[in-house]
C-alpha positions in Angstrom: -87.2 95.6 -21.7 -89.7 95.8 -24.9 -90.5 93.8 -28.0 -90.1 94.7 -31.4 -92.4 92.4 -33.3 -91.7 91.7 -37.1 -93.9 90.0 -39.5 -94.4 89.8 -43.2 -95.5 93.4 -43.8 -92.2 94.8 -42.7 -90.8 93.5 -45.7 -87.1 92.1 -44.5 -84.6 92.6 -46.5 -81.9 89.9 -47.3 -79.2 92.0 -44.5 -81.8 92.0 -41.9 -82.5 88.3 -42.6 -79.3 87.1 -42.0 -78.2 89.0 -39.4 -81.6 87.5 -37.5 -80.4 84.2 -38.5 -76.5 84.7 -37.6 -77.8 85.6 -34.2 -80.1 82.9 -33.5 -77.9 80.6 -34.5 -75.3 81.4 -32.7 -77.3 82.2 -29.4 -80.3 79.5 -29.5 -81.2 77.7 -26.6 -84.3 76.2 -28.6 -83.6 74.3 -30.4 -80.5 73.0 -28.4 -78.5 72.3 -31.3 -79.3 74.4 -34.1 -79.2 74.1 -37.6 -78.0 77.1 -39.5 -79.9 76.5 -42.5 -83.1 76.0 -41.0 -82.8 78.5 -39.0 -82.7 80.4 -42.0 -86.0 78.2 -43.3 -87.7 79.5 -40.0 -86.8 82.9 -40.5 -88.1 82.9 -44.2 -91.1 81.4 -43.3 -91.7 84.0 -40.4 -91.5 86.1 -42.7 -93.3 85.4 -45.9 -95.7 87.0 -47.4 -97.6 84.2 -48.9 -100.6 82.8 -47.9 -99.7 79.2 -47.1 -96.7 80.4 -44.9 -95.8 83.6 -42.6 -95.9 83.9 -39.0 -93.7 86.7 -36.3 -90.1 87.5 -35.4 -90.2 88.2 -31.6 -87.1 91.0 -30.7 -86.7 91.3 -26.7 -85.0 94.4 -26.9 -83.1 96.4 -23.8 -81.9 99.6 -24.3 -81.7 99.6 -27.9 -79.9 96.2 -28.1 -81.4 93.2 -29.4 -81.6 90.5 -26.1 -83.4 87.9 -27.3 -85.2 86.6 -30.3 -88.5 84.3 -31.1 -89.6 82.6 -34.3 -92.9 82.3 -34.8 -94.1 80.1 -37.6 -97.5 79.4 -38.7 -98.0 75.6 -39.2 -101.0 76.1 -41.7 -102.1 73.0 -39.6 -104.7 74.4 -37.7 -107.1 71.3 -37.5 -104.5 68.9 -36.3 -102.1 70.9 -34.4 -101.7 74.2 -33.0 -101.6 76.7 -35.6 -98.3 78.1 -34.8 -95.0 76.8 -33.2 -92.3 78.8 -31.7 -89.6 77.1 -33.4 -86.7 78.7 -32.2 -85.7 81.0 -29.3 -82.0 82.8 -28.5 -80.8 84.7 -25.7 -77.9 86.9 -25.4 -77.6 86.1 -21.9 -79.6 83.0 -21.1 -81.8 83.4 -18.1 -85.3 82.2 -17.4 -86.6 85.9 -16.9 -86.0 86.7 -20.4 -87.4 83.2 -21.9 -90.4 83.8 -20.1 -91.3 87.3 -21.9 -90.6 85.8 -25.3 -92.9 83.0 -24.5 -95.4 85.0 -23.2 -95.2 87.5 -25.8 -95.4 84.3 -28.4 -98.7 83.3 -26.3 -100.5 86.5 -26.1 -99.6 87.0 -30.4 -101.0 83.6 -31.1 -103.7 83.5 -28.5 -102.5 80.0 -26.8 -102.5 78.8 -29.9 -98.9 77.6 -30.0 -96.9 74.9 -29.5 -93.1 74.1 -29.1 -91.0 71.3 -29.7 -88.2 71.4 -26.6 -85.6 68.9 -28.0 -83.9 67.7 -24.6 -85.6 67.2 -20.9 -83.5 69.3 -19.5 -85.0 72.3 -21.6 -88.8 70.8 -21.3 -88.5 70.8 -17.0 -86.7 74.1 -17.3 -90.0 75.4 -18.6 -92.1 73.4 -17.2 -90.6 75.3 -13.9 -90.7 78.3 -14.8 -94.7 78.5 -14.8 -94.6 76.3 -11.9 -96.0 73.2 -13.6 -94.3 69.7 -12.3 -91.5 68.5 -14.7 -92.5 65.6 -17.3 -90.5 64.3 -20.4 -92.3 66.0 -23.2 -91.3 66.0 -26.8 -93.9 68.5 -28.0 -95.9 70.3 -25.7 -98.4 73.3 -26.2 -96.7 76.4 -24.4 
């Protein structure tokens, strides 16, 4: 498997846009219970090219087929919080192998400076267990 990384410079056009949103939307683990509009915020804001706003689209590709996808946004909020949050993650076939590489890939873009927002328990221990760390409720936790 490899990434395809997209950020403001590639310039996305409206097509590309919403075929990253369809897909998100329709395969997102994280958020559990996505909203299509925002996902389409998220996307937009990924991709941006102004100053306030921008960020990375994560593409887990295999074999020339899209896999899995990341949103990065940056939070402009570097002070207070994490300067980026992964806001969204899909998977075409959801298994922890694959949600590892696009939050590893997230990690190593941001340098650890990222945080996620993992909307039910069950997703937070998932994680949580998939670096080996011992399961806690957490709302927001840095990734």
């Amino acid at each position: 498997m490899s990434f395809n990384i997209l950020s403001p410079a590639d310039n996305l056009g409206i097509v590309e846009k919403e075929l990253l949103t369809n897909y998100v939307y329709k395969k997102c683990i994280l958020p559990s219970k996505p909203d299509k509009q925002k996902v389409s915020w998220s996307v937009d804001h990924a991709t941006s090219i102004f100053p306030h706003q921008g960020g990375c689209i994560i593409k887990l590709m295999d074999d020339g087929q899209m896999v899995g996808v990341g949103i990065v946004n940056k939070t402009g909020m570097e002070n207070q919080i994490s300067g980026n949050l992964l806001s969204h993650v899909a998977l075409e076939h959801d298994n922890d192998h694959a949600l590892k590489m696009i939050i590893d890939k997230a990690k190593n873009i941001t340098n650890n400076d990222i945080q996620s927002v993992f909307d039910t328990d069950k997703l937070s221990d998932r994680v949580k267990e998939i670096y080996n760390e011992t399961p806690k409720k957490v709302q927001l936790m840095a990734i």
